[in-house]
C-alpha positions, 0 to 999 in steps of 0.5 A: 150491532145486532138486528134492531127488530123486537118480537112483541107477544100478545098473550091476550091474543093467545088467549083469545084464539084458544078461546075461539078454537074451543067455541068451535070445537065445543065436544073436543079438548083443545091442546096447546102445541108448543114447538122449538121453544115457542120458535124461540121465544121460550116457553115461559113468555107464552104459557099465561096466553095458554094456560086454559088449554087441556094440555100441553103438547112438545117435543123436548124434556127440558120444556116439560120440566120448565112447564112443571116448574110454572106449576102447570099440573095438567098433561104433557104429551112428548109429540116424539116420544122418548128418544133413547131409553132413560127418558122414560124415567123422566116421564116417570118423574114429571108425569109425561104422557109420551107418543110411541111411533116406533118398535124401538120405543116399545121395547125400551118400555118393556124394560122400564122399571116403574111404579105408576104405569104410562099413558102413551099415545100409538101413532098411525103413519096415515099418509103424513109420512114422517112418523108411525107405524103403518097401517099394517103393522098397527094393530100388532104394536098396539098388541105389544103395548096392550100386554105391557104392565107398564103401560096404563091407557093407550091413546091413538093418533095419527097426523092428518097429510090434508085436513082441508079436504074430505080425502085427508080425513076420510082415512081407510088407513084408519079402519084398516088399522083401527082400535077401538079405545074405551074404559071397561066396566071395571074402570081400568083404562086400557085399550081392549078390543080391535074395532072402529078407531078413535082417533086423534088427530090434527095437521099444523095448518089444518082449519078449525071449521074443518076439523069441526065434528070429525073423528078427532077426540082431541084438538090442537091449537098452536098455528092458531093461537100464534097466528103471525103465518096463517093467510088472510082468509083462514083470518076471516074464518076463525076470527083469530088474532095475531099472536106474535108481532115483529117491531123493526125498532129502527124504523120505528124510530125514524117513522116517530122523528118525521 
């Protein structure tokens, strides 16, 4: 017999948070992250809790065209991008925006063969140390990306290593590599000139009230929204509500026979 727990989702909670993610950040788009699957629980059970968000952010192709088949016409961004070159047809089809955090990922898209030019996020490894391209070899990825005519508009992004502190936003690995990114006159999207980034970024656990008027263009929201592991006081701050819910049926049970 399995486990008798049941896993109860709350997507007016979802709602909710989202909507108190936005109050907070009113100058910011807000993202939904939705990773492994919502945890597991598919990505279907929990998309009516967060279809008021801007975007969908994810790691796996096959949750994209799950989302596309909910009917879900705003942007999907790949948090890792491609992982081998016929993705990109893929993305081609769904309308995928995609990260590119590695040198390998930028040559498979100077072969790519397309008719509608990709938006990709550049990735800045700014002390998270799991993904990016360092500060010193920003600016000539993002030259390479910039001369590709496969490529549309070019977003930046790194992932904050401490955004509860002033240390983990202040960022110098950003000025060192920053690019400004702007619509020239023309109203061709792409990103031109080296000068101060705009970035976006965020870290899981990462409060709203701190990301509040920071350098971040765009927002996640997803420990916020499913909220079943964020502490008692980030609770009080952000005046979020639980998400996700564990039902031990059998205690259930036996608390209901007493």
């Amino acid at each position: 017999m399995p486990r008798p727990v049941e896993a109860l989702i709350h997507t007016q909670a979802l709602a909710h948070n989202l909507a108190r993610a936005r109050r907070a950040t009113p100058d910011a788009r807000v993202w939904a992250v939705v990773k492994a699957n919502a945890y597991g629980h598919g990505i279907e059970r929990v998309f009516e809790g967060l279809r008021s968000a801007d975007g969908f952010a994810l790691l796996d192709l096959d949750e994209a065209e799950r989302l596309r088949r909910l009917d879900w016409r705003g942007p999907i961004l790949l948090l890792e991008g491609c992982f081998e070159a016929r993705d990109l047809e893929v993305c081609s089809r769904l309308n995928l925006w995609h990260v590119v955090h590695t040198a390998e990922q930028i040559e498979w898209l100077s072969s790519h063969k397309t008719h509608t030019p990709h938006r990709v996020f550049l990735k800045m490894n700014s002390g998270m140390n799991r993904l990016g391209f360092t500060p010193a070899a920003f600016r000539s990825a993002w030259a390479r990306l910039d001369a590709l005519p496969q490529v549309d508009e070019i977003s930046l992004m790194t992932h904050f290593s401490d955004a509860d502190g002033p240390r983990g936003i202040a960022l110098p690995a950003l000025q060192e590599g920053g690019v400004q990114h702007h619509r020239p006159a023309g109203g061709q999207h792409r990103v031109r000139t080296l000068a101060q980034p705009r970035i976006g970024g965020a870290r899981g656990l990462g409060r709203v009230e701190r990301l509040r008027g920071r350098a971040a263009r765009q927002r996640r929201q997803a420990v916020q929204a499913l909220a079943f592991d964020v502490g008692a006081h980030a609770h009080r701050t952000v005046f979020i509500h639980p998400g996700l819910r564990a039902v031990d049926r059998k205690s259930t049970r036996l608390n209901s026979s007493h």
